[in-house]
C-alpha positions in Angstrom: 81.6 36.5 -18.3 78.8 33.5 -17.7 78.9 30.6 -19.5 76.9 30.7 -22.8 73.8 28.2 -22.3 75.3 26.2 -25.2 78.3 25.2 -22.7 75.9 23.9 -19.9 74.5 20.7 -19.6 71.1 20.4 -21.4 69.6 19.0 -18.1 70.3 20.6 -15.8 71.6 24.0 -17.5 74.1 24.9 -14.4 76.8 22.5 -14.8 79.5 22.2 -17.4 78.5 18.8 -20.1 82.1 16.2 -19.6 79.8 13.2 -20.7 79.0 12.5 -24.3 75.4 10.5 -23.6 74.1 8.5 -26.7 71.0 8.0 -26.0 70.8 12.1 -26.0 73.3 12.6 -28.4 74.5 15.3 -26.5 77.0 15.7 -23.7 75.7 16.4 -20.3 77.5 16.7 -16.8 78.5 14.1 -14.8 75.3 15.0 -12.0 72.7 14.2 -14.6 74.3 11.2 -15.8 74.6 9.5 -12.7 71.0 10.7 -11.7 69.0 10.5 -14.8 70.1 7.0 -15.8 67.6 4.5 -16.7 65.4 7.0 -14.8 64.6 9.7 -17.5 67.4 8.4 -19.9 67.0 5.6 -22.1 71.2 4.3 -22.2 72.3 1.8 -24.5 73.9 -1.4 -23.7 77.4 0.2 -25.3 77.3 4.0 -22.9 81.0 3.4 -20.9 79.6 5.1 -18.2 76.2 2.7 -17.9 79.0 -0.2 -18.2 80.9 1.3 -15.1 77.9 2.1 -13.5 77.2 -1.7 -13.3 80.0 -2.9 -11.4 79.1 -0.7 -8.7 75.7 -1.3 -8.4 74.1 -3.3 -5.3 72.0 -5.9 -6.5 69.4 -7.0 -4.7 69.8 -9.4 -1.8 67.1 -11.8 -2.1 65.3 -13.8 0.7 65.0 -17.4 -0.4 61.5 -17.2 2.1 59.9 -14.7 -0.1 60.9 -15.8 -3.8 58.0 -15.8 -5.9 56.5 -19.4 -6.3 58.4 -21.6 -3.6 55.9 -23.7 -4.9 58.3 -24.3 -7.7 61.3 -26.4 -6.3 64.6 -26.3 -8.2 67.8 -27.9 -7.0 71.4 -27.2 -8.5 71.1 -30.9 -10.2 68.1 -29.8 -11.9 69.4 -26.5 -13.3 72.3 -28.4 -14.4 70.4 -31.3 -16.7 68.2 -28.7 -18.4 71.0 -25.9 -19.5 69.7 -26.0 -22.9 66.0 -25.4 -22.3 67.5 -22.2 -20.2 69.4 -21.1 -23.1 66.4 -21.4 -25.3 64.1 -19.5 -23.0 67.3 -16.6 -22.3 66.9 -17.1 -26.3 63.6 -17.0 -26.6 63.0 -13.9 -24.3 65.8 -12.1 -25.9 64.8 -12.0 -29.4 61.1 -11.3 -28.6 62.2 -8.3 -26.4 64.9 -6.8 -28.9 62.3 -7.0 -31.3 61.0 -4.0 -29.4 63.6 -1.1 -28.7 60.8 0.0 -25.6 61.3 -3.0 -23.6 62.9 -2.4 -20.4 63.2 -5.4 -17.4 59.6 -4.6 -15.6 58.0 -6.0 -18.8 60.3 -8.6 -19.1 59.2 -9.5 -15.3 55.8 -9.2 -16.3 55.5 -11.6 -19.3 57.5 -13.8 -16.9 54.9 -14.1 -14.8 51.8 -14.8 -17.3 53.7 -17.0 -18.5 54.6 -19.2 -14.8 51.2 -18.3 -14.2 49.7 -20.4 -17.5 52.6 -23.4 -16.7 50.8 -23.4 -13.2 47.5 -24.4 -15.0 48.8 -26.8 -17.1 50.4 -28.4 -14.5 47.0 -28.7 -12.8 45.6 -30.3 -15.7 43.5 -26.9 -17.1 44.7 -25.1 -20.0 44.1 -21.0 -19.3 46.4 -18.6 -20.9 47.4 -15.4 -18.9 47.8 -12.9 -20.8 49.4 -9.7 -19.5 47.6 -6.4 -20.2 50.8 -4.1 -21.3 51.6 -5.2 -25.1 55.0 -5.3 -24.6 55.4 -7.8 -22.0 52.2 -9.4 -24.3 54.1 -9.8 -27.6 57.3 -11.3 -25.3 54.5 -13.6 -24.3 53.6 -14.1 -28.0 57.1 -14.5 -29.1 58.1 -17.4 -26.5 55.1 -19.6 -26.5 55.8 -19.5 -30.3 59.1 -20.6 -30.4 58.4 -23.3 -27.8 55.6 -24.9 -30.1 58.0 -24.9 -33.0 60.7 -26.5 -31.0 58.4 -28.5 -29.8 56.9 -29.6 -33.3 60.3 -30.0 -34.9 61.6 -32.6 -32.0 58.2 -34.5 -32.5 58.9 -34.7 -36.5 62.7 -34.5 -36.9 64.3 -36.3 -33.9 64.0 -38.7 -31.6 64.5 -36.1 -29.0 61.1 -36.0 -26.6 59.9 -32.4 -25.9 60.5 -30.6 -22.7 57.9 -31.6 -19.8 55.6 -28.6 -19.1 57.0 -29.2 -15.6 60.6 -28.6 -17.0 59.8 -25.4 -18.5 57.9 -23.7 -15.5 60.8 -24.8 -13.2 63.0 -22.8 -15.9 60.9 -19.9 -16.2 60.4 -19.7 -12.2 64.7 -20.3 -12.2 64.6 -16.6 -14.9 62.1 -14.7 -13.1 64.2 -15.2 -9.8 67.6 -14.0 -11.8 65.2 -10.8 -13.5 64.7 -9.9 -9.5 68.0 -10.4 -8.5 69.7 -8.0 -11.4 67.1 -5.5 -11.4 68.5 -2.1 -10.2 65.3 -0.9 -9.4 65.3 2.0 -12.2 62.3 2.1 -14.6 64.3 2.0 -17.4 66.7 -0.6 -16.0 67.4 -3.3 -18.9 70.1 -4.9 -16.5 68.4 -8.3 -16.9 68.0 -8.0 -20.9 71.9 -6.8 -21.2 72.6 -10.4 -19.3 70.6 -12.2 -21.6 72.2 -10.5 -24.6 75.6 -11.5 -23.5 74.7 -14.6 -22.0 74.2 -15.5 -26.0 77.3 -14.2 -27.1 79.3 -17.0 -28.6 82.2 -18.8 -27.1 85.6 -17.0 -27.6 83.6 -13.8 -29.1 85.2 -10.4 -27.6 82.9 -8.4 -25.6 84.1 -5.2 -24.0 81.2 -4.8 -22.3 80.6 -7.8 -20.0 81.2 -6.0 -16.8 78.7 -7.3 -14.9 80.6 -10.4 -12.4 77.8 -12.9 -13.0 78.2 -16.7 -14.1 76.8 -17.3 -17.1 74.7 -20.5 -16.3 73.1 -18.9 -13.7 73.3 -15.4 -13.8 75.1 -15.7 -10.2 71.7 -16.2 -8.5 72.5 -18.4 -5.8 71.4 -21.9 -6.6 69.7 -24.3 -4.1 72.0 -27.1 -2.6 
């Protein structure tokens, strides 16, 4: 007797369903799964099967002659004085994208970019805005510049702590957009890049059952200039 269509995968509709998927609430077979994620399946950072998928996935070996903006130099020394302006971009990125349970890494990228691109211009003395056309990468845009005028103000008015140099926070938006390209798996719904920034800012000594992606912290294990 054939399988009713209530024992098949809801995909597919051949194969038996072994995989409870979240996003779908439903379980589908193991074929689907593997194809269909980030493709045509939204996963959560917390699917078991996304986690394992990780640690098996080639990541993208980047030529250091065709990085985007080798205009932008950044040396290991550099990276090292300015941790905390990383953290509070990785911040800063993070809570603007969460904000929006659409965003996936190609409009991280993207607001990346306008942003480099309105650094750029400051650093040649104009002051033009980019901003990008798709209104998610647009309100991460919003959401950064934001924060970095109120950090900004509050070291002016509380501290005796100068600002960050413009210069400081292109090289360190340049140093982000080069870990985004080196995490991205390719697959439009990839949020590899924003599941490192989430645990990036996972306090010390917190448990995370999830971090199974072998990448340093500080640097996302982009490989840093000498």
């Amino acid at each position: 007797m054939a399988d009713s269509e209530a024992s098949r995968c809801p995909l597919c509709k051949l194969r038996k369903p072994k995989r409870w998927c979240p996003a779908l609430s439903a379980s589908i077979c193991p074929l689907c799964c593997g194809r269909e994620r980030e493709l045509s399946i939204r996963c959560p950072y917390t699917c078991k099967f996304l986690r394992e998928a990780r640690k098996h996935e080639q990541l993208a070996d980047l030529d250091p002659q065709t990085l985007p903006h080798p205009e932008v130099k950044l040396s290991r020394e550099f990276l090292e004085q300015n941790g905390l302006l990383g953290a509070f971009l990785e911040e800063s990125i993070w809570l603007a994208a969460s904000a929006q349970p659409e965003v996936v890494d190609t409009d991280i990228r993207e607001a990346l970019e306008a942003l480099i691109r309105t650094y750029l211009t400051m650093r040649s003395g104009l002051i033009y805005e980019t901003k990008p056309g798709n209104r998610y990468a647009a309100a991460i845009v919003r959401g950064v510049r934001e924060r970095l005028h109120t950090l900004e103000r509050r070291l002016r008015e509380e501290t005796d702590v100068p600002p960050p140099r413009d210069s400081q926070i292109l090289a360190m938006l340049v140093f982000l957009q080069r870990m985004e390209l080196q995490v991205n798996n390719g697959r439009p719904l990839s949020r590899s890049f924003l599941d490192l920034l989430r645990r990036n800012l996972l306090e010390p000594g917190q448990t995370n059952d999830e971090d199974d992606l072998e990448l340093d912290p500080g640097t996302g294990g982009l490989i840093l200039p000498a």
